[in-house]
N, C-alpha and C positions, 0 to 999 in steps of 0.2 A: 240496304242489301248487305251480304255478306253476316257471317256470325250466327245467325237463327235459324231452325230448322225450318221454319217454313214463310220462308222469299214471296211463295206465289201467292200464297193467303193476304199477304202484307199491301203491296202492288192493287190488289184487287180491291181490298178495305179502301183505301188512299183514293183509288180511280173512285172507288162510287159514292164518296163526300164529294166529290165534288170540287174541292176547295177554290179560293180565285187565284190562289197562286203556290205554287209551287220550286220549291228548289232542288236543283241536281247537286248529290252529294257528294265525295269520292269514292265511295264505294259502289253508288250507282253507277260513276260513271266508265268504273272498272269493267261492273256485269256490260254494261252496255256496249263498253268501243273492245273491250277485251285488252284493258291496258293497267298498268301497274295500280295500288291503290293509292301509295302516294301515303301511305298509315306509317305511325310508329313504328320503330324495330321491336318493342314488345309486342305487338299485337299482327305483327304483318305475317309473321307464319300461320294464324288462324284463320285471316283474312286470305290468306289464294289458298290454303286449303277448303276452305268452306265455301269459297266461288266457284270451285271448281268441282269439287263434290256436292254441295248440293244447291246453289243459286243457279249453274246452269244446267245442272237435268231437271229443275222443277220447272223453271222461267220458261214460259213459250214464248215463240217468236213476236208477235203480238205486244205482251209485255215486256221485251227486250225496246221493242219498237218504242213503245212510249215514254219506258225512262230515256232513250234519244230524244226525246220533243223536250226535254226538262232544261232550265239554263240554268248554271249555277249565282249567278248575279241576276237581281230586278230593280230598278230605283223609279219608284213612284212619288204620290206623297197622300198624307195621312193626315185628316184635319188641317188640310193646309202648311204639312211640315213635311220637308224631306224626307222619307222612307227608303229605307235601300235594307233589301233580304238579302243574304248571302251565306253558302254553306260554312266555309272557312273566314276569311275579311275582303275589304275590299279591294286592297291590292293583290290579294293572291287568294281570288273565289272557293278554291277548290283544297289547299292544301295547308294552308296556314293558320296557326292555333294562335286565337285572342284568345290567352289564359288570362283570367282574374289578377295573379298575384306578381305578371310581368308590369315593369318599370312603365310609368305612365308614355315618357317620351317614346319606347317602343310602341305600347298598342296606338299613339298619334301615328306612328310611321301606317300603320299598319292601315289606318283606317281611311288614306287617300288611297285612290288608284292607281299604283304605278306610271300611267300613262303622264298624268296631271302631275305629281311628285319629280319626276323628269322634266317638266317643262320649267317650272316654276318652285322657288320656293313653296314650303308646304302652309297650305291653310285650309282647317279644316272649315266643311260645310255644317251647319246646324241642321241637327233633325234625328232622327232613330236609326240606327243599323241594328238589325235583328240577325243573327249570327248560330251557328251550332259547330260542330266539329267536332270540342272540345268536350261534348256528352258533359260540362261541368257546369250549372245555373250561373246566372251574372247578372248584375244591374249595378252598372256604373256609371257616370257621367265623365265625358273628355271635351274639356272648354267649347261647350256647345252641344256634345253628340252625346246622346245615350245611348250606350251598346248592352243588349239586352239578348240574354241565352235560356233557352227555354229546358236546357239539359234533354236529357236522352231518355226516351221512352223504353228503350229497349237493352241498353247498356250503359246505364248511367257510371260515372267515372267519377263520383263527388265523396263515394264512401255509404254512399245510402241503394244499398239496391233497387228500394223502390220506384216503379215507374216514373219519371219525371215530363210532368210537360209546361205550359205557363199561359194565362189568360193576363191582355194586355188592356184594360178600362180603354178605349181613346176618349173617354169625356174629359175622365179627371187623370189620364194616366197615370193609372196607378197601374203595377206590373206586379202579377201573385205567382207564385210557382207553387206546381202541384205535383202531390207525391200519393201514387195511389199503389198499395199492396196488390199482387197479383202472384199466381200461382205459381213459384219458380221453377218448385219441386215438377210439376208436370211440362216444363218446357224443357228444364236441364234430360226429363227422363226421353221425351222426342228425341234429342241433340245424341242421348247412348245410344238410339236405336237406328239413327244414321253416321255418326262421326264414329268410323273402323280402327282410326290410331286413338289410343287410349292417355298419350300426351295433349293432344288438342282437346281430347274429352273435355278432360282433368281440368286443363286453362281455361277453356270456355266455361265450362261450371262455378268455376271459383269467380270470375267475374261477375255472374250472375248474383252469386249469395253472398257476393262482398262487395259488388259496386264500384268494383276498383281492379285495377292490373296489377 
């Protein structure tokens, strides 16, 4: 949610894959409870203008409804290994960026759940956390955990515009990220023919054909 000109189109693709799982983001769950997004100070003026201009006069009640049923946290397991999805990390689901180039002993902080890091010394569990937020690709390993970001389909933040999403082998886990060209020129030209301030135009477009804030 939030940023693109068409919210309702998005929501609807997403419901009819199907998927087995799903995660709530924070700008999902902004459209949804009508609460801050919790973004960047660069990007947070784009974000409640573009919630509020056009995510909630497109969203019907319906679709508001079921980004509600989304959780931002899941921990399963995958070939018999820990799995845990989550929009931000695990200690902090919804609002916290595992950047690539932060200090190892921070993304450790990062990657227990608050609850557990209070009680006890920290240790982490072996297995996959699958993570986004950060619209930037990652595959790293932390003494046992591979944290893995599939970058941002929609507003990638890595310097490359192009679509980003990521296919994860679980035979031989191998983790590929993919970058596919897509028509910018015809989404930036939607965003003029709804976004009225000519400042968020501007920012929203130049994200798009730079990939980057």
């Amino acid at each position: 949610m939030d940023y693109g000109p068409e919210p309702e189109k998005v929501v609807d693709f997403v419901r009819e894959l199907n998927p087995r799982f799903m995660i709530l983001g924070n700008h999902d769950k902004a459209v949804a409870y009508g609460v801050d997004c919790g973004c960047g100070e660069k990007t947070h003026e784009l974000s409640v203008y573009t919630r509020i201009n056009i995510s909630m006069k497109l969203l019907s009640e319906d679709q508001i409804k079921w980004l509600r049923s989304l959780n931002p946290y899941i921990e399963t397991e995958l070939e018999g290994k820990r799995l845990v999805l989550v929009h931000g990390s695990p200690r902090n689901p919804l609002y916290e960026y595992m950047l690539p180039n932060l200090p190892i002993e921070t993304l450790k902080l990062m990657l227990s759940p608050s609850t557990v890091s209070m009680r006890r010394s920290m240790q982490l569990k072996p297995g996959i956390v699958i993570a986004g937020h950060t619209h930037i690709p990652m595959d790293m390993s932390i003494e046992g955990v591979r944290v893995l970001n599939p970058g941002s389909v929609g507003q990638p933040r890595d310097g490359d515009p192009r679509a980003s999403y990521a296919i994860l082998d679980t035979e031989k886990m191998n983790f590929y990220v993919v970058k596919v060209r897509y028509d910018i020129d015809k989404t930036i030209l939607k965003l003029k023919n709804i976004v009225t301030e000519n400042k968020v135009y501007e920012k929203l477009a130049k994200i798009l054909l730079t990939g980057s804030i």
